[in-house]
mmCIF file of the C-alpha atoms, coordinates in Angstrom:
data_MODEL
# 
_entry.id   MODEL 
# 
loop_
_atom_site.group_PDB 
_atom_site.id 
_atom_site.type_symbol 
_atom_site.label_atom_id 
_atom_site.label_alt_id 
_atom_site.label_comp_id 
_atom_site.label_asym_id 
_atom_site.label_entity_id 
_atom_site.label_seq_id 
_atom_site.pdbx_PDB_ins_code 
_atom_site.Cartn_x 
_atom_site.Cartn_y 
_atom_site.Cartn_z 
_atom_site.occupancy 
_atom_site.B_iso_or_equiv 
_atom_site.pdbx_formal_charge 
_atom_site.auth_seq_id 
_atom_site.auth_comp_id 
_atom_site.auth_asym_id 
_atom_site.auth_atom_id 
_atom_site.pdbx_PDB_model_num 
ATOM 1  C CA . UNK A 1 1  ? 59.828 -53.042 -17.188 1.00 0.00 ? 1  UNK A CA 1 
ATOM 2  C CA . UNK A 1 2  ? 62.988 -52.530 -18.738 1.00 0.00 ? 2  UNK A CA 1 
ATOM 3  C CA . UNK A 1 3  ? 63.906 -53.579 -21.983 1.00 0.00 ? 3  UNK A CA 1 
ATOM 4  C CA . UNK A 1 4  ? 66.789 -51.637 -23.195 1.00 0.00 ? 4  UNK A CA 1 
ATOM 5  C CA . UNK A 1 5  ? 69.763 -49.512 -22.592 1.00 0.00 ? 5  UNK A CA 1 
ATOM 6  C CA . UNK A 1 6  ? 69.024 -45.786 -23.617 1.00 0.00 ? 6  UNK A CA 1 
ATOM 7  C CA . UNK A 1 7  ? 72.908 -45.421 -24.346 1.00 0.00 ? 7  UNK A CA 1 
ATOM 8  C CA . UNK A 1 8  ? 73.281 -45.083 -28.301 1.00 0.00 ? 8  UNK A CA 1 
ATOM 9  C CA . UNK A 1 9  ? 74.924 -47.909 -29.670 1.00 0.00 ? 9  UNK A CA 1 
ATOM 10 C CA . UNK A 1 10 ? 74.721 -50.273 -26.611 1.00 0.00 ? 10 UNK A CA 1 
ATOM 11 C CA . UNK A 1 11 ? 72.763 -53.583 -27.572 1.00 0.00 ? 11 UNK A CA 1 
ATOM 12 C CA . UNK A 1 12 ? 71.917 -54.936 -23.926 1.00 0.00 ? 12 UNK A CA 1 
ATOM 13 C CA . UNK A 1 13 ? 69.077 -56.190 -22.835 1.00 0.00 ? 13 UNK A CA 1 
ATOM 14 C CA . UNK A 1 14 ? 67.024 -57.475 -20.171 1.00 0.00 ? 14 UNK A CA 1 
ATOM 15 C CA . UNK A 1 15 ? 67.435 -60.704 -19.463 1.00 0.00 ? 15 UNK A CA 1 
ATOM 16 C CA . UNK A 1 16 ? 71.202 -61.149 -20.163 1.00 0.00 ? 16 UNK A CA 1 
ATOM 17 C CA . UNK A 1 17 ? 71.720 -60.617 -16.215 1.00 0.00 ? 17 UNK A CA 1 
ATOM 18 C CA . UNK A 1 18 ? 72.597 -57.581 -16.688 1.00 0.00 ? 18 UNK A CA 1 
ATOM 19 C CA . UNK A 1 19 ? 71.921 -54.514 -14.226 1.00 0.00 ? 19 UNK A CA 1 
ATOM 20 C CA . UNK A 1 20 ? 70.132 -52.035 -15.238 1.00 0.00 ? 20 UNK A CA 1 
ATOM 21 C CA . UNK A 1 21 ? 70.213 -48.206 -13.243 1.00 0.00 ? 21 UNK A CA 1 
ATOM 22 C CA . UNK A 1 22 ? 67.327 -45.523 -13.675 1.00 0.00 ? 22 UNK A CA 1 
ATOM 23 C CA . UNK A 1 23 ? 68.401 -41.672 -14.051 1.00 0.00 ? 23 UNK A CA 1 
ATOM 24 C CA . UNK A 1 24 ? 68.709 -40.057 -10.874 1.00 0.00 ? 24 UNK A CA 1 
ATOM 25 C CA . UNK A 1 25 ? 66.971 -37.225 -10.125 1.00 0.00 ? 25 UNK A CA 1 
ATOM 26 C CA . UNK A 1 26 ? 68.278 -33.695 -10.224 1.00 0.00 ? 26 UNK A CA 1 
ATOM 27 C CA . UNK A 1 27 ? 71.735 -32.269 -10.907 1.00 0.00 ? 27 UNK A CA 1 
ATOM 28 C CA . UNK A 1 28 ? 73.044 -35.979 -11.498 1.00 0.00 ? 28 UNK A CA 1 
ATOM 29 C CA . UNK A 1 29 ? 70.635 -37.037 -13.798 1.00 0.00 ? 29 UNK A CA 1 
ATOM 30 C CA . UNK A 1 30 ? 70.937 -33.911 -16.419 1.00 0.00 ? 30 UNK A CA 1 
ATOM 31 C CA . UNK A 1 31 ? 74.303 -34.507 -15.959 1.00 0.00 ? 31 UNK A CA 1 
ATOM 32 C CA . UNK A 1 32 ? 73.889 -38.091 -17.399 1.00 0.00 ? 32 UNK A CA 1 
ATOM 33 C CA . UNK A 1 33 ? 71.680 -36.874 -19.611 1.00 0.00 ? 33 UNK A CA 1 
ATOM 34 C CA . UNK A 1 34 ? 74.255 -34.152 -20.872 1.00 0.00 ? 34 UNK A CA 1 
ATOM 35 C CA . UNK A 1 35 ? 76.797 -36.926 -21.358 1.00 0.00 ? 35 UNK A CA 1 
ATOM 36 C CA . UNK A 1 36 ? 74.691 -39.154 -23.886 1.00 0.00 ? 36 UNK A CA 1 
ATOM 37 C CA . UNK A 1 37 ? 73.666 -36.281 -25.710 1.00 0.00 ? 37 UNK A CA 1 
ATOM 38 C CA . UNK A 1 38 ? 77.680 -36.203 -26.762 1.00 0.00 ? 38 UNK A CA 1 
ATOM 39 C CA . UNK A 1 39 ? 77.096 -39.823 -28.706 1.00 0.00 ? 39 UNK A CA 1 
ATOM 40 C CA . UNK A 1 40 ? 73.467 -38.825 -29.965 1.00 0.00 ? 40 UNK A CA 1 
ATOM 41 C CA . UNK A 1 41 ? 72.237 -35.314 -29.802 1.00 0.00 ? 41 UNK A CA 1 
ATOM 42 C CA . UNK A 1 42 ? 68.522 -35.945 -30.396 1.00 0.00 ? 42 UNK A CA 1 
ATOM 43 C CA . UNK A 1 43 ? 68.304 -38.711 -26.796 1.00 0.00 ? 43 UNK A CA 1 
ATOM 44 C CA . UNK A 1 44 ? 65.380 -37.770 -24.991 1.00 0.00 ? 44 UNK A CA 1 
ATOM 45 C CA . UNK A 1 45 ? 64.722 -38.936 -21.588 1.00 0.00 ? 45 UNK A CA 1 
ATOM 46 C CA . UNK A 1 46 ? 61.743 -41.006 -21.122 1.00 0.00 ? 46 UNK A CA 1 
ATOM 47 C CA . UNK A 1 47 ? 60.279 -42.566 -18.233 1.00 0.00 ? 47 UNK A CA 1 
ATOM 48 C CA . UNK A 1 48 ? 61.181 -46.167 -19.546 1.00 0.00 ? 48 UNK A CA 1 
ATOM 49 C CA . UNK A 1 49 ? 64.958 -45.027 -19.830 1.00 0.00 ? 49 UNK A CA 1 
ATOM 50 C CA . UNK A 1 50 ? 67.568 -47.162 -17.992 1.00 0.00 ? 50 UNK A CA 1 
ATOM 51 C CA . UNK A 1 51 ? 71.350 -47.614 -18.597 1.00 0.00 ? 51 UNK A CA 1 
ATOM 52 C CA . UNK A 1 52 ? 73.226 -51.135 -18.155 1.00 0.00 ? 52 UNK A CA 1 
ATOM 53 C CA . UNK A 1 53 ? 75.862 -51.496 -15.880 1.00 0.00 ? 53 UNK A CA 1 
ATOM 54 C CA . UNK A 1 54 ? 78.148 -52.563 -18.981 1.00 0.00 ? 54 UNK A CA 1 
ATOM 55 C CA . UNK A 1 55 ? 78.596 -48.823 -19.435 1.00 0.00 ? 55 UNK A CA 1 
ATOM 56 C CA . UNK A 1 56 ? 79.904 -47.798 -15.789 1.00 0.00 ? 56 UNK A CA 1 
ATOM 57 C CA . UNK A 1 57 ? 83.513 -47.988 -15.374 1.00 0.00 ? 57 UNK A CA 1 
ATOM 58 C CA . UNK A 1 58 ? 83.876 -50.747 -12.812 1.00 0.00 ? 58 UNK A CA 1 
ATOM 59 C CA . UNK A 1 59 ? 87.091 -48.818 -11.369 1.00 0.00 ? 59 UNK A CA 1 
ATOM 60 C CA . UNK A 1 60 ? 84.492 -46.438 -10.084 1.00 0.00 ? 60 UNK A CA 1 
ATOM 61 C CA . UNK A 1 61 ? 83.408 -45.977 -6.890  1.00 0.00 ? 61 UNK A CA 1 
ATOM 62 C CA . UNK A 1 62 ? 79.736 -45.515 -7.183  1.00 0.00 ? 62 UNK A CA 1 
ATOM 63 C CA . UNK A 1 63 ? 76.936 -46.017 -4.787  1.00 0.00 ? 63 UNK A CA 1 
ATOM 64 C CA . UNK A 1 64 ? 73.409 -47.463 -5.942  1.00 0.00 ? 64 UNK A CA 1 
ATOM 65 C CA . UNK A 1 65 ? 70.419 -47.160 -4.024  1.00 0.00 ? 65 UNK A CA 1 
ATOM 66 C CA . UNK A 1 66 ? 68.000 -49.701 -3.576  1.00 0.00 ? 66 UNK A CA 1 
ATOM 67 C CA . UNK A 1 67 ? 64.621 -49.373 -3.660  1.00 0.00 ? 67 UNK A CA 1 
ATOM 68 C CA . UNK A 1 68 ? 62.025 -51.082 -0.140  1.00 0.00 ? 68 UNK A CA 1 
ATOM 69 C CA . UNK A 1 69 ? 60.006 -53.560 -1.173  1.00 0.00 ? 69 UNK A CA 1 
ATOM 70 C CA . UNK A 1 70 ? 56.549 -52.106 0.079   1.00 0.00 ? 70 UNK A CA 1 
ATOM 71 C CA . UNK A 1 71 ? 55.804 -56.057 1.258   1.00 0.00 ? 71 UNK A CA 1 
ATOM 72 C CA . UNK A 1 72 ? 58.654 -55.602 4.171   1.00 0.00 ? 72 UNK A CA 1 
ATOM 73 C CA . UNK A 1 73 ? 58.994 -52.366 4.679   1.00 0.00 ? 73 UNK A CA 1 
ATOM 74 C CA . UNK A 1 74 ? 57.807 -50.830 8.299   1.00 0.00 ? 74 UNK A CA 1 
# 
């Protein structure tokens, strides 16, 4: 479950309806990982690590994936 945004400084947490976004995988996610390391050089990624959707800029055009719920799916 997530608790916290990973992004130094940022005080969200769950439960404040706020969305929270897992690293992608690959080139993307290094790259994220890359760009927090600018505000705190020691940030690790761990498997509980998300990032709030208070630190996306909302003039972006970004695309999030959902996950199937195993229930429904076919």
């Amino acid at each position: 479950m997530v608790n916290k945004c990973c992004v130094y400084g940022c005080k969200s947490r769950a439960g404040l309806n706020i969305r929270f976004h897992r690293f992608p995988k690959g080139d993307i996610g290094n790259k994220w990982i890359s760009y927090l390391r600018q505000f705190n050089p020691s940030f690790e990624k761990k498997v509980s690590s998300n990032v709030c959707g208070l630190n996306f800029d909302p003039d972006l055009d970004y695309e999030i994936s959902r996950t199937t719920d195993r229930k429904t799916s076919v």
